[in-house]
C-alpha positions as CSV (number, residue, x, y, z in Angstrom):
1,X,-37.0,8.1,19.6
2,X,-33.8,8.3,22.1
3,X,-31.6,5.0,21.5
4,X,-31.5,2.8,24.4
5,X,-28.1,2.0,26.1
6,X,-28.2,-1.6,28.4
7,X,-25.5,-1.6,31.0
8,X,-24.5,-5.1,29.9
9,X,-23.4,-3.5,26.2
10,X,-21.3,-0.5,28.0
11,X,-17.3,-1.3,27.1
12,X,-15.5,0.8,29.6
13,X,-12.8,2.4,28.3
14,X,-8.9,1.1,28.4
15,X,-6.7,2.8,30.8
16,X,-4.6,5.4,29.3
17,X,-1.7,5.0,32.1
18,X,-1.8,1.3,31.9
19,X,-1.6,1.6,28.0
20,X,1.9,4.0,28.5
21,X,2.9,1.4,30.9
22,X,2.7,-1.4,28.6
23,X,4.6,0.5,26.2
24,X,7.6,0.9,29.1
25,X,7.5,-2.0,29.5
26,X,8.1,-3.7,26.2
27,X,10.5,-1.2,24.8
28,X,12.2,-1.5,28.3
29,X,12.6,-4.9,27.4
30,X,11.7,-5.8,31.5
31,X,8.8,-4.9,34.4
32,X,12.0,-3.0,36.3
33,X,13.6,-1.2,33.4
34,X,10.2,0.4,32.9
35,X,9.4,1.3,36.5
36,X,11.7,4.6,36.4
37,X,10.0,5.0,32.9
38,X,6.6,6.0,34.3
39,X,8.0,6.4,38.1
40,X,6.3,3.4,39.6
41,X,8.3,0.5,41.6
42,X,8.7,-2.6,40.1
43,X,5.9,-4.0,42.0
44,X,3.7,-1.3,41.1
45,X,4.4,-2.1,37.4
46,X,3.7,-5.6,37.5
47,X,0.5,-4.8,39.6
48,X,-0.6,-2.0,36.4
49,X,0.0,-4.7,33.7
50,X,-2.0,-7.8,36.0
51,X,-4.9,-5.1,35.9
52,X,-4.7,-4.6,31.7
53,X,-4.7,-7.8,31.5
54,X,-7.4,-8.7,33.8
55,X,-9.3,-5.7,31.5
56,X,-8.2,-7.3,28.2
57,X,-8.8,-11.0,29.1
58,X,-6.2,-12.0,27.5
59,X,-2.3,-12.7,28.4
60,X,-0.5,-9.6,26.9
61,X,3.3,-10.7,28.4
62,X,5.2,-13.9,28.3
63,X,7.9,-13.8,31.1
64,X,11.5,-14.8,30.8
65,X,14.9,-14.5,32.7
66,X,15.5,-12.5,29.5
67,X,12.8,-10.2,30.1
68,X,9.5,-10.1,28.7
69,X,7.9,-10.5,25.1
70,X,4.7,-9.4,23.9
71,X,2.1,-12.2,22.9
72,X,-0.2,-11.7,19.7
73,X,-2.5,-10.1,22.0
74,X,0.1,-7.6,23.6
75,X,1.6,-6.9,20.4
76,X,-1.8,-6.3,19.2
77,X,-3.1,-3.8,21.8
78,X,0.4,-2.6,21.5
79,X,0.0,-0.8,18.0
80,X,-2.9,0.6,19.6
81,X,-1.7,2.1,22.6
82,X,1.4,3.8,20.7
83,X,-1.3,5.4,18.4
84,X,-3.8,6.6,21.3
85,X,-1.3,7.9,23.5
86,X,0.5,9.8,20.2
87,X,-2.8,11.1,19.5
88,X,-3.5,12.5,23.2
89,X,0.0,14.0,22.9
90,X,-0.8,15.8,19.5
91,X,-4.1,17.1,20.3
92,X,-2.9,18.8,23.5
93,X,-0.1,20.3,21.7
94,X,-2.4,21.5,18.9
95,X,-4.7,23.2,21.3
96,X,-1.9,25.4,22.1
97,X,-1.0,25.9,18.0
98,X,2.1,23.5,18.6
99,X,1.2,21.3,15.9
100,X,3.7,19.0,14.2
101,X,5.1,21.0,11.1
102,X,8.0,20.6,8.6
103,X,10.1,18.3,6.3
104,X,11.3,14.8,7.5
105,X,13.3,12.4,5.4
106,X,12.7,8.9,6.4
107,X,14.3,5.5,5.3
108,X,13.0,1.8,5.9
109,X,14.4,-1.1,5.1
110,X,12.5,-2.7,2.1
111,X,11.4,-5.7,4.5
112,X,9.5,-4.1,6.6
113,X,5.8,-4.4,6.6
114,X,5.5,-4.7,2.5
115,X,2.3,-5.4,1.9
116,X,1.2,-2.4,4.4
117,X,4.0,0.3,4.6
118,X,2.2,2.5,1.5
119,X,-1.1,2.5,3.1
120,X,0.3,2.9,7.0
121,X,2.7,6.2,5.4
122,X,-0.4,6.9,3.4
123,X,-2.4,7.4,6.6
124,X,0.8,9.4,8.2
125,X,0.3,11.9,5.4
126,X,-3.2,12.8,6.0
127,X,-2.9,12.6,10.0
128,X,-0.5,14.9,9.8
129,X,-0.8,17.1,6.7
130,X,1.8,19.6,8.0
131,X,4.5,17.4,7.7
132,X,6.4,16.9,4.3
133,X,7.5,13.4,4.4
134,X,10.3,11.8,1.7
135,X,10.5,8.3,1.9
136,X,13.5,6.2,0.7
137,X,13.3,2.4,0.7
138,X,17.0,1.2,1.1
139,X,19.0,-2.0,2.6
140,X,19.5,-1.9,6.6
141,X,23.0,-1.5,6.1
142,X,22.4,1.5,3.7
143,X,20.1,2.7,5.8
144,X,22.3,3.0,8.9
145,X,25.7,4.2,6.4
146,X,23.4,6.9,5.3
147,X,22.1,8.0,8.8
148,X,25.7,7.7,10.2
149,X,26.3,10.6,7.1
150,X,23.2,12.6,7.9
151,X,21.7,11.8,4.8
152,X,18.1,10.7,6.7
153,X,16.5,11.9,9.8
154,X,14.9,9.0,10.9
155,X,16.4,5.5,9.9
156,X,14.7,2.2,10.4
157,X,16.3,-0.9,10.3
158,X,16.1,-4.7,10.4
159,X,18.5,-6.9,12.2
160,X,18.4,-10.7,13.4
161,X,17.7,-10.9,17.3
162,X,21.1,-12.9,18.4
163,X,22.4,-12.6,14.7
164,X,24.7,-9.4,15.9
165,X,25.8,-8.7,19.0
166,X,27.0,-5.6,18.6
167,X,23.8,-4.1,17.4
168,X,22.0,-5.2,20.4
169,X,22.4,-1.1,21.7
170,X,20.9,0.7,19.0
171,X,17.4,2.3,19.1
172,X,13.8,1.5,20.1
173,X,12.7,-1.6,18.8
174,X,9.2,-1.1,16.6
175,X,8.0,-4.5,16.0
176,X,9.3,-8.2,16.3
177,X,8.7,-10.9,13.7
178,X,9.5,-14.3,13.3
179,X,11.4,-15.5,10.2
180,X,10.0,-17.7,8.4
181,X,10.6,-20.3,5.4
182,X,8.5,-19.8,2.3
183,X,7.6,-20.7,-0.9
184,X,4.3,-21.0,-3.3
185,X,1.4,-21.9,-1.7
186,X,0.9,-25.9,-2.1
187,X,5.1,-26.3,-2.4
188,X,6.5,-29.5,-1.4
189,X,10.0,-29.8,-1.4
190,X,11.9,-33.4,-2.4
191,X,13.8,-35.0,0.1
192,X,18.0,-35.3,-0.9
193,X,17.5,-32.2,-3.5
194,X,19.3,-29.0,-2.5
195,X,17.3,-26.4,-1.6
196,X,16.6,-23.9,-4.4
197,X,17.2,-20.6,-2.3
198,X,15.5,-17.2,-3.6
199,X,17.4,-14.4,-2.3
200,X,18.0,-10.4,-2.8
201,X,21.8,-10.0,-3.5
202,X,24.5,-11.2,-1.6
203,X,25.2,-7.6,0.5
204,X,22.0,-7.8,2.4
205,X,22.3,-8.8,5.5
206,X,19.6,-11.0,5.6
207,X,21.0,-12.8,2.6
208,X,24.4,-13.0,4.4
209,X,22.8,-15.0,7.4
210,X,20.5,-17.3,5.8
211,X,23.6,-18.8,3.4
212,X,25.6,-18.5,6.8
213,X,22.8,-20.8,8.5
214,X,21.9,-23.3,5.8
215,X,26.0,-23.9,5.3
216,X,26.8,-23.9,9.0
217,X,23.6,-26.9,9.6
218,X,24.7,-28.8,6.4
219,X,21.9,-27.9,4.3
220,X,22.5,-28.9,0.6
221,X,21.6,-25.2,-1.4
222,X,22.1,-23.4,-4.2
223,X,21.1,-19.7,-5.2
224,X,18.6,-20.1,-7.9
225,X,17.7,-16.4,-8.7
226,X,18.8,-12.9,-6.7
227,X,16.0,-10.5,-6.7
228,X,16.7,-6.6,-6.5
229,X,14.1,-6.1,-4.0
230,X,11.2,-7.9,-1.8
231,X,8.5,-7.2,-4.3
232,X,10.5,-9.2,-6.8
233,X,11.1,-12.1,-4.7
234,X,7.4,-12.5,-3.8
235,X,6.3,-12.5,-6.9
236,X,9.2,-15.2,-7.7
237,X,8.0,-17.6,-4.4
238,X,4.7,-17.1,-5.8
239,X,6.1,-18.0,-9.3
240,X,7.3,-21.8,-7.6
241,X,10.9,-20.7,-8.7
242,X,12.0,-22.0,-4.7
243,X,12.2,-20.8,-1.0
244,X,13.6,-17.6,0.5
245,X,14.3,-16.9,4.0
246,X,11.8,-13.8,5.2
247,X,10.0,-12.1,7.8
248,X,6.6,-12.9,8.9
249,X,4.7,-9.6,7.2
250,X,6.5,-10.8,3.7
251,X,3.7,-13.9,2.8
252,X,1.2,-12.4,0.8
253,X,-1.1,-14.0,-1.9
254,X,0.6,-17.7,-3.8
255,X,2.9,-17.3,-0.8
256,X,2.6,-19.9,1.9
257,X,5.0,-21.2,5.2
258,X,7.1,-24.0,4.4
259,X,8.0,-26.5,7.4
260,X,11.1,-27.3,8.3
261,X,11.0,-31.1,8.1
262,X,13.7,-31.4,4.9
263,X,16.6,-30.5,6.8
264,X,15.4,-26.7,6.6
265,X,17.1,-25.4,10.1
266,X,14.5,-23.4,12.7
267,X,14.7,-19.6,12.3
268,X,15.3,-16.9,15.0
269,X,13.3,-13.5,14.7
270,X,14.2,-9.9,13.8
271,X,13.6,-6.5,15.1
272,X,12.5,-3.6,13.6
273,X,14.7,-0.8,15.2
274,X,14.6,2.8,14.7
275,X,18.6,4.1,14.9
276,X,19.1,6.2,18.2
277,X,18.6,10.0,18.2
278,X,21.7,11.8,17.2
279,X,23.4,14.4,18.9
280,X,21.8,17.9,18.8
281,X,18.4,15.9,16.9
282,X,15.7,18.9,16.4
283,X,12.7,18.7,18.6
284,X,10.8,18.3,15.4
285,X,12.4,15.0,14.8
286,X,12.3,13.7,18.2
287,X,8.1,14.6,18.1
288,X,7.8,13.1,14.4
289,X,10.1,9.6,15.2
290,X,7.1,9.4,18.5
291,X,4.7,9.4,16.1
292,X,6.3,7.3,13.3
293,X,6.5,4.5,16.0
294,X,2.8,5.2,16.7
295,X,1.2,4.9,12.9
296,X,3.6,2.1,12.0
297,X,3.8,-0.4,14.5
């Protein structure tokens, strides 16, 4: 028997131009930055992201005179669209045998994504099974010393939103996330105590600002251990040893948030940045960062 298809369950399909306008507009960082982007006016922008959103049913953009953000939703549909309009791209070029192929050295900072990074670069490897990918997991500032030397190909780093000023003009940012405090699940911390701070060591950036924060709001602290690398200070959180200072997509299992209500200060968010294209980049690198940003965010 045939199956049966009632109108009521048909899901039409997303709009692939409002998906690629979406992205403008959130690496843009505004409606009118992205309107050269995919050649639209401003108007017209704003007018293709009202209709997404009346599609989606959900708000996918909160508004500033900063610019715009994406909500949870837009952030969501985000990951998607990067992915879907990748794949479009690499299907039309492998129809006409131009498919991605060669050796790409890649290096992300150890914060991002830890519980997920293996299984997203896992999924990389069998998307695209012509491209031999070396993965090193470094610092940020490693990361960009090392690209500056053309030791990598594609470099992606972790800075605080408003932490650095200067780094406010590198590359297209892959993912926002708040920071947050943490500890063991269940932790309560005692009022007049000084915080017991978990850390990795003292030339991480991250590091750096949190000691800078906690000593500039008067926040009684001392380092209690210095972890060679995220894995290690999980497992320490977990362990009840004290609190660290880290990005949203570092809780995991025994980890939990802790509130700020023990003269903890409230914590900014970071970006997850690729570093700009260098001079004379191949075309291979340009296609494989397009697609990096497309599996990972």
């Amino acid at each position: 028997m045939s199956p049966v298809f009632r109108m009521d369950e048909f899901v039409a399909p997303l709009d692939t131009f409002q998906l690629k306008t979406l992205v403008a507009v959130v690496d843009a960082g505004s409606l009118t930055a992205a309107a050269p982007l995919v050649f639209l006016s401003q108007s017209a922008v704003s007018e293709q992201m009202r209709k997404l959103e009346e599609r989606v049913g959900l708000p996918l953009l909160v508004r500033s005179k900063a610019g715009v953000q994406p909500t949870p939703a837009g952030q969501r549909l985000l990951s998607h669209a990067r992915q879907m309009l990748a794949i479009s791209d690499e299907a039309l070029r492998d129809v006409h045998g131009e498919a991605l192929q060669g050796e790409l050295h890649l290096a992300v900072t150890d914060y991002f994504r830890p519980g997920d990074v293996a299984r997203l670069l896992k999924r990389l490897a069998e998307t695209y099974p012509q491209v031999r990918l070396k993965v090193t997991v470094l610092k940020s500032a490693e990361i960009e010393a090392g690209y500056g030397q053309g030791q990598f190909d594609v470099g992606l780093s972790m800075r605080v939103i408003g932490g650095d000023k200067a780094a406010a003009s590198r590359g297209a940012v892959l993912r926002r996330e708040p920071l947050v405090w943490m500890g063991a699940a269940g932790m309560r911390l005692t009022r007049g105590e000084p915080v017991k701070l978990l850390a990795l060591p003292d030339t991480c950036s991250l590091h750096q600002f949190t000691v800078k924060l906690l000593k500039k709001r008067g926040t009684a602290f001392n380092v209690a251990l210095v972890a060679s690398g995220v894995a290690g200070l999980q497992s320490a959180l977990a362990a009840g040893l004290g609190i660290a200072c880290l990005n949203e997509s570092s809780l995991c299992d025994g980890v939990a948030r802790v509130e700020p209500p023990h003269g903890l200060p409230v914590l900014p968010r970071v970006a997850f940045e690729f570093l700009p294209a260098r001079k004379g980049e191949s075309a291979f690198v340009a296609r494989a960062r397009t697609l990096l940003a497309s599996q990972l965010a």
